[in-house]
C-alpha positions in Angstrom: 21.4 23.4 34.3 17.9 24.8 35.6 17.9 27.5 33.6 13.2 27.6 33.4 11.1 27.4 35.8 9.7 23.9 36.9 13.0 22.1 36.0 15.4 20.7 38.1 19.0 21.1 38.5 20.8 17.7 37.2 23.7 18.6 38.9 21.9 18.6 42.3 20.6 14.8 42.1 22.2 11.7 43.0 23.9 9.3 40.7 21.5 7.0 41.2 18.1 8.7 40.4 19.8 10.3 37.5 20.4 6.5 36.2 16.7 5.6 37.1 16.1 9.0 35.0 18.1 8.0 32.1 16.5 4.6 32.2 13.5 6.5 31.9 14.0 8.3 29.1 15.5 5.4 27.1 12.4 3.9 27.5 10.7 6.7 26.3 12.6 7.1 23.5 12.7 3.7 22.3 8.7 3.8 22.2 8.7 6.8 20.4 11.0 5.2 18.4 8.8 2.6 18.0 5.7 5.1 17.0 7.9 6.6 14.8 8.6 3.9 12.9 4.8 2.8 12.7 3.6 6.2 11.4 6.5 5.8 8.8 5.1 2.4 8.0 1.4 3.9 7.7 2.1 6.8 5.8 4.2 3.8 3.1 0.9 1.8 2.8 -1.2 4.7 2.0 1.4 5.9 -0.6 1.1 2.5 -2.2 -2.8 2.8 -2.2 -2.5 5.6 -3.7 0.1 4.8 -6.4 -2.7 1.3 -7.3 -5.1 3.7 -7.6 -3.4 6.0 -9.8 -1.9 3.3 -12.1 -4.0 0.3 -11.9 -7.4 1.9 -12.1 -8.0 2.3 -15.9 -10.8 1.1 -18.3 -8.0 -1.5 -19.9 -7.5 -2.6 -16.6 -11.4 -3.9 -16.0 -10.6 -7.4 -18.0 -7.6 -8.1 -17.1 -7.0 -10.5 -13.9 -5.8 -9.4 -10.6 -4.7 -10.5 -6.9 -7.1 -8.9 -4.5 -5.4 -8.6 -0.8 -7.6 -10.2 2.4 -4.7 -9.9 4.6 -1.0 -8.8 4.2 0.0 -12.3 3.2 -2.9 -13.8 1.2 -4.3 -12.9 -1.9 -7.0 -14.0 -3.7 -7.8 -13.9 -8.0 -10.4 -11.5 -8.7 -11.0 -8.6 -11.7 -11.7 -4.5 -11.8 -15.8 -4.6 -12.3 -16.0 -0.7 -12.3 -13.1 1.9 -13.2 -14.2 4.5 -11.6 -15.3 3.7 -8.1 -13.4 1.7 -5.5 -13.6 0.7 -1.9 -11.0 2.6 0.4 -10.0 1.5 4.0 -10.9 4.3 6.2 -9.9 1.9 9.6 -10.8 -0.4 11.5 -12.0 -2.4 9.1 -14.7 -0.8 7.7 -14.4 0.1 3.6 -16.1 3.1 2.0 -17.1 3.3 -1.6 -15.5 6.7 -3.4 -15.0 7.7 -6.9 -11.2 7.3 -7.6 -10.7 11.2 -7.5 -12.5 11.1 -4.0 -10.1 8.3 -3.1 -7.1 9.7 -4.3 -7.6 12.9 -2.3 -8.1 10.8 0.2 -4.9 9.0 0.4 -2.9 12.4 -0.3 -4.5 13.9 2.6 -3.7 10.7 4.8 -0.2 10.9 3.8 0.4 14.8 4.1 -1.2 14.6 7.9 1.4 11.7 8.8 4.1 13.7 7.4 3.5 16.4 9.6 2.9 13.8 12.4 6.3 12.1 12.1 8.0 15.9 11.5 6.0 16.4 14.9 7.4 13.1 16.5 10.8 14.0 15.2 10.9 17.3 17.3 10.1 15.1 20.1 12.5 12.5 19.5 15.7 14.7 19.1 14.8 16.6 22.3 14.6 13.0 24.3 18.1 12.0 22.9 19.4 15.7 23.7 17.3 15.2 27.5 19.7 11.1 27.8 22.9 12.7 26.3 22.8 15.8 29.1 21.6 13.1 31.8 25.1 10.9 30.1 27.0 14.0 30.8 26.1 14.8 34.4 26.6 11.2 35.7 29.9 11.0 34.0 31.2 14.3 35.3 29.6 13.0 38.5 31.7 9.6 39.1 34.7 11.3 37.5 34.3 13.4 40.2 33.8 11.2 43.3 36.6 9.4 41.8 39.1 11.8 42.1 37.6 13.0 45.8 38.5 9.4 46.5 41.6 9.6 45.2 42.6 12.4 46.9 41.4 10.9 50.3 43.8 8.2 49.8 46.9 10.3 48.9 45.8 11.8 52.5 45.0 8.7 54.2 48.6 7.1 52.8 
């Protein structure tokens, strides 16, 4: 199964390391999982700034009333005072004033990078499952294979 340089044959190691190995990689791929999942979530929130800022940024919009978000779960009333500048969330708290085309490129650009992050991640992903299923694969031909040895050393030994 070595078939590049620098990688080891999974036929030569023991039973045990190779379940310490898949352990490993389970881990690995449940936090990229995890990552995965959080880039996914990102990349949703910056979609729905930009779909506010396309739709709910208007001159009609300026009297009409509004819930402004301070965190995830609590809003307060508030109203537009400008249609065409608002304050974006470039990270880590700190906001940036931009005209809503500047803020809508913005966004879009935020949204293609993630996309190209979680198609990265992906990649990355698949080739951990494919690295647990070969690891699966070994150990099971592996025991199969001490099982029968032992079998046949008790058809002897009887």
């Amino acid at each position: 199964m070595a078939s590049k340089p620098g990688q080891i044959d999974l036929n030569t190691v023991p039973v045990a390391q190779l379940q310490d190995l898949k352990n490993q990689l389970e881990r690995e791929l449940e936090h990229l999982t995890t990552s995965f999942s959080s880039l996914r979530t990102a990349q949703s929130k910056f979609r729905d700034c930009l779909t506010s800022i396309k739709t709910g940024i208007t001159p009609s919009t300026i009297p009409k009333p509004l819930l402004v978000p301070l965190t995830s779960s609590l809003y307060v009333p508030g109203h537009l005072t400008d249609a065409e500048h608002v304050l974006i969330d470039v990270g880590t708290g700190y906001f940036v004033e931009k005209d809503v085309a500047s803020a809508k490129d913005f966004y879009e650009r935020k949204v293609k990078d993630l996309q190209g992050s979680l198609k990265d991640l992906e990649g990355v992903i698949n080739s951990k499952v494919n690295d647990v299923r070969m690891v699966e694969e070994v150990m099971r031909v592996k025991v199969l294979s001490a099982q029968e040895q032992q079998a046949k050393e008790g058809a002897k030994a009887g």
